[in-house]
C-alpha positions in Angstrom: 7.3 -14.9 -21.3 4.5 -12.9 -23.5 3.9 -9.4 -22.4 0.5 -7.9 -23.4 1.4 -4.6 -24.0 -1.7 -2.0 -22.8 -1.4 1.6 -23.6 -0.5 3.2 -20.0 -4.1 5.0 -18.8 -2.4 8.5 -19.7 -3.9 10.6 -16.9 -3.3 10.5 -12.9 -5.6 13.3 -10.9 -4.2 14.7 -7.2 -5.3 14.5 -4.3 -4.3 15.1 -1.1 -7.0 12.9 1.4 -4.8 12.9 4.8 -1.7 15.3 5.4 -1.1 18.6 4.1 1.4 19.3 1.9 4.5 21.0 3.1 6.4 21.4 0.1 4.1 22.7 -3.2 7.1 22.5 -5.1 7.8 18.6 -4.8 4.5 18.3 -6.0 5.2 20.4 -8.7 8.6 18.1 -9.4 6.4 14.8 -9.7 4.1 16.2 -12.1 6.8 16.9 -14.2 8.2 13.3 -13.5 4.8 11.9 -14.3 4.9 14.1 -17.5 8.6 12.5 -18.6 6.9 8.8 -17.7 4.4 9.8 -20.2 1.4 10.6 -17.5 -0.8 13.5 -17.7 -1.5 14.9 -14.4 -4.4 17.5 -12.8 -4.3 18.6 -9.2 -7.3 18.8 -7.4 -8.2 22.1 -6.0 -7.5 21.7 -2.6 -4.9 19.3 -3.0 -2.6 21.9 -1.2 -5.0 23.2 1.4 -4.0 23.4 4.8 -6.5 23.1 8.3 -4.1 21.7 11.3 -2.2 19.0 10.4 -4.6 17.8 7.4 -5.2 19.0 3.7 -8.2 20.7 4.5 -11.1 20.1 6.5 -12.8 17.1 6.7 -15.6 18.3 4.4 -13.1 19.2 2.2 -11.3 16.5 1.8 -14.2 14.1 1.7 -15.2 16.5 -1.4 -11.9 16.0 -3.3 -12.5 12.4 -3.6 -16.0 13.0 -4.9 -14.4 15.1 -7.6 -11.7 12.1 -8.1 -14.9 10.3 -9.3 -16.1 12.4 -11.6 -13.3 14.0 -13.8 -11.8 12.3 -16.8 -8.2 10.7 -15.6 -8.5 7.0 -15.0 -6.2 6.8 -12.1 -6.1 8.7 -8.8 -3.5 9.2 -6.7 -3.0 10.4 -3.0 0.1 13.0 -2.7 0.9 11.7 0.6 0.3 9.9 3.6 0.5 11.0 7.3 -2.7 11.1 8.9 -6.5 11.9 8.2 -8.3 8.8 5.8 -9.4 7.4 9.7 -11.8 10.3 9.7 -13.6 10.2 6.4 -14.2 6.1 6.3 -17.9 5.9 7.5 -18.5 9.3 5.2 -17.1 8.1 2.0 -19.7 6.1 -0.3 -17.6 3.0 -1.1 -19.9 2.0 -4.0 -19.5 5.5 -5.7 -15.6 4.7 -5.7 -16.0 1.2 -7.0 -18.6 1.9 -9.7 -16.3 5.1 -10.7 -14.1 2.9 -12.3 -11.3 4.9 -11.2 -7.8 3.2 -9.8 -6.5 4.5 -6.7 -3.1 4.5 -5.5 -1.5 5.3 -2.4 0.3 4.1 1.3 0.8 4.7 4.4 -2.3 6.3 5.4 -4.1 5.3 2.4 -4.0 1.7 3.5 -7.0 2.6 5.4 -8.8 3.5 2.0 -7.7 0.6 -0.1 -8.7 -2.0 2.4 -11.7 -0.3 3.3 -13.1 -0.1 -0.7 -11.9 -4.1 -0.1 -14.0 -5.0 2.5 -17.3 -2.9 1.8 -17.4 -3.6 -2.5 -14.6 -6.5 -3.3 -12.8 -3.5 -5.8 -9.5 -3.5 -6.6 -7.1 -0.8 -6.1 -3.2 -0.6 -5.1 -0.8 0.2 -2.9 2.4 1.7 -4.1 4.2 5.4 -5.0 2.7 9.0 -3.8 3.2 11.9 -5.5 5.7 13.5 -3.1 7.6 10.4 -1.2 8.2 8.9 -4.6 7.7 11.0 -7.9 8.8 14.4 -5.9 11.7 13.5 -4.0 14.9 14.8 -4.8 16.5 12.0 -6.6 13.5 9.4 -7.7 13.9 5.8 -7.9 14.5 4.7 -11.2 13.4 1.0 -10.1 9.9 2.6 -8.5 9.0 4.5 -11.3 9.4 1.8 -13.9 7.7 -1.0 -11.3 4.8 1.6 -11.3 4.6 2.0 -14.8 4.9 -1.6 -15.8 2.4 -2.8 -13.3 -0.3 0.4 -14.6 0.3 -1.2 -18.6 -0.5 -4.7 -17.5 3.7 -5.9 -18.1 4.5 -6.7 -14.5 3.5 -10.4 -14.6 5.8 -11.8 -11.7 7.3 -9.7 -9.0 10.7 -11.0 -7.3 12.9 -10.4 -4.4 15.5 -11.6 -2.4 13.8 -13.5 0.8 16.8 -15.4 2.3 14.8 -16.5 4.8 11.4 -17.2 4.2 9.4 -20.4 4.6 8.2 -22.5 1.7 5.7 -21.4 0.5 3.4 -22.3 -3.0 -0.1 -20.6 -2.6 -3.0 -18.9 -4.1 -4.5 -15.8 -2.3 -6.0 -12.3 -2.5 -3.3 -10.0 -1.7 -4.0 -7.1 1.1 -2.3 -5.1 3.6 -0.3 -2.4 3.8 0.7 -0.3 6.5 0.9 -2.4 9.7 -0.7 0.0 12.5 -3.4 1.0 9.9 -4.2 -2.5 9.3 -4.5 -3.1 13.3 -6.7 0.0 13.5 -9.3 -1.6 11.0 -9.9 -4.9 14.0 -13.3 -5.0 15.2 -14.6 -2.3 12.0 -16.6 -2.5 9.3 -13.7 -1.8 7.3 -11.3 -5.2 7.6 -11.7 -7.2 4.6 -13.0 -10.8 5.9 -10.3 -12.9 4.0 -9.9 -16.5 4.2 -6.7 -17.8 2.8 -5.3 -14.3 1.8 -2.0 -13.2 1.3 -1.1 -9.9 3.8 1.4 -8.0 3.1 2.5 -6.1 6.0 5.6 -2.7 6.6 5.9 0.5 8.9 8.0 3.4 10.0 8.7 4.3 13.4 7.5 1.8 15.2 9.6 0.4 17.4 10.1 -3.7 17.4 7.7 -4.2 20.5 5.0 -2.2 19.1 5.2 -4.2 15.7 4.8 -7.4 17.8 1.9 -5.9 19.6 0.0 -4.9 16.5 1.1 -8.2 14.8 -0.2 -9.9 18.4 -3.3 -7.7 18.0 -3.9 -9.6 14.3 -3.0 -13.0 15.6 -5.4 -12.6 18.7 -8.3 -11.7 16.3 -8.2 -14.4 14.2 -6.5 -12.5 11.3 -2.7 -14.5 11.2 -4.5 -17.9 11.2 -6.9 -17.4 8.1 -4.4 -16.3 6.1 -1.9 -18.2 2.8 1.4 -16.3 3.7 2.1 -13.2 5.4 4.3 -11.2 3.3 7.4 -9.0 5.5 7.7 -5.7 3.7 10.0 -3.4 5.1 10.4 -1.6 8.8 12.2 1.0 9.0 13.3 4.1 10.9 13.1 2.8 14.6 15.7 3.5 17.5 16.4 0.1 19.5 17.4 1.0 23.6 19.3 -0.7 26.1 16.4 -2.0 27.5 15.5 -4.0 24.7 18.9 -6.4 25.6 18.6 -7.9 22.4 15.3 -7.8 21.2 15.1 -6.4 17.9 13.0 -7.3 14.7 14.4 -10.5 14.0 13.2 -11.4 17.4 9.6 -10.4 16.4 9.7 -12.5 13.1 11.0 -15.3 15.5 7.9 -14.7 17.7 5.8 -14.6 14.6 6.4 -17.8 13.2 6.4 -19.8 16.8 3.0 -18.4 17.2 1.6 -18.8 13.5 1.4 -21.7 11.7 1.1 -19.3 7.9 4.7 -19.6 6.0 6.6 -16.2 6.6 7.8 -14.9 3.9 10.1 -11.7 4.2 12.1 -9.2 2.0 8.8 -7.8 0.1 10.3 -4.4 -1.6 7.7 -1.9 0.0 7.0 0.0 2.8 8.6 3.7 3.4 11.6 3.0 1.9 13.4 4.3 -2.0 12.5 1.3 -3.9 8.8 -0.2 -3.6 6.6 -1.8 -5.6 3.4 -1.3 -6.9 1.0 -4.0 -4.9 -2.6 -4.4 -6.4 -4.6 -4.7 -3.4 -8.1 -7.0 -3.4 -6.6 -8.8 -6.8 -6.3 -13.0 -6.7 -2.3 -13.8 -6.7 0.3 -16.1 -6.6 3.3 -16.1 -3.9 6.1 -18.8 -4.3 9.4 -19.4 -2.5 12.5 -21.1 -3.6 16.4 -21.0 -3.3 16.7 -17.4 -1.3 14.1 -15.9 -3.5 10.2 -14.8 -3.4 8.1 -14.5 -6.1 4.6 -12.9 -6.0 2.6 -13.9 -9.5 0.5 -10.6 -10.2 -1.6 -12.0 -13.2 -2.9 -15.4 -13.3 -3.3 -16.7 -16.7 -6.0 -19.6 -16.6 
């Protein structure tokens, strides 16, 4: 298959729109990662501030992305998740960001931002790799960094993965989604892309199986499940299953999942909090396909 090769967009600016950072110095260790992948890097001036839990106040916060607008680097990136986007949505002037030009990245968290610039201007952006989960870890994923670097060039045409299980599946669809419970917090908002005949793409962390299925029940009662080509299972990870449960785990909420929805399942999607993830261009028209134990999404359509 012919790769066009594009020139990587050399520079990635900070910032830090939910959490604070706890740990300068692993954001510190991904610029210099981003350096060795050949990415120039500038940190926003509060990038490391700290008010309560957040990086900065509100007002500052909401500032930093302004400045992401303006300066020079082509791509944007958030240095972490946790909690704080939520609070800046009905402040932030989607058609600033969209018109910028400007590709931003992030998860967790930032799910609320990428389907938010979705739903209120139809822009692109993607879901994928932070600055400190990812680039500033202690060991980073070799498989992460080189799936984020292919997919910023334009190379990654077709993304695949294991999926034992999944339904058929042969469909056409605007991919979206991201962090489950920030998905489930968008219902009833202005900020919940309308899709008809999407593709979701769905993972989380420490949420126990029963509150998956509630969120997930939460989707399906509000129309979401049903309008959608193919709901893609990322993964779900660090939750603690009790004796109470008696044998209700996850499997048992994928079970649920596909009684109650008649969209093919499709499950193994490398993403979510987890080592190795992809790099997932959210808003974008692509491909998902299933056969013999393995998925592939189709991340450039050539007509």
């Amino acid at each position: 298959m012919a790769h066009a090769h594009h020139a990587p967009p050399k520079g990635i600016y900070l910032i830090s729109p939910s959490g604070a950072v706890a740990d300068p110095a692993a954001v510190e260790l991904a610029r210099e990662r981003l350096a060795d992948l050949g990415f120039k890097t500038a940190l926003d001036r509060t990038a490391l501030a700290v008010h309560q839990r957040f990086a900065g106040t509100d007002a500052q916060r909401l500032a930093a992305i302004t400045r992401a607008l303006k300066q020079k680097h082509p791509v944007v990136m958030a240095t972490r998740g946790g909690y704080g986007l939520s609070r800046l949505l009905h402040r932030i002037d989607w058609n600033a960001v969209a018109e910028s030009g400007k590709l931003f990245i992030g998860q967790s968290d930032f799910t609320v931002f990428n389907l938010a610039l979705l739903a209120r201007t139809g822009a692109e952006s993607l879901a994928g790799p932070t600055a400190v989960f990812d680039f500033g870890a202690a060991k980073m994923d070799d498989v992460t960094a080189a799936l984020f670097t292919e997919t910023l060039r334009g190379e990654l045409e077709i993304l695949s993965f294991e999926s034992a299980d999944s339904d058929p599946v042969d469909a056409r669809g605007v991919l979206w989604g991201g962090n489950l419970a920030m998905v489930a917090s968008l219902v009833g908002t202005p900020f919940l892309p309308r899709l008809r005949g999407g593709i979701l793409f769905l993972e989380d962390i420490n949420e126990h199986p029963f509150r998956i299925e509630r969120m997930l029940s939460q989707l399906l009662h509000a129309g979401v499940l049903a309008k959608q080509k193919a709901i893609v299972l990322g993964r779900f990870t660090e939750y603690r299953l009790g004796k109470s449960d008696n044998g209700f785990d996850l499997d048992s909420v994928v079970a649920w999942l596909r009684q109650n929805v008649k969209v093919p399942v499709v499950t193994g999607l490398p993403y979510g909090h987890v080592k190795v993830k992809a790099t997932l261009p959210v808003g974008r028209r692509v491909g998902i396909a299933t056969e013999g134990g393995m998925a592939y999404l189709l991340l450039h359509e050539h007509d």
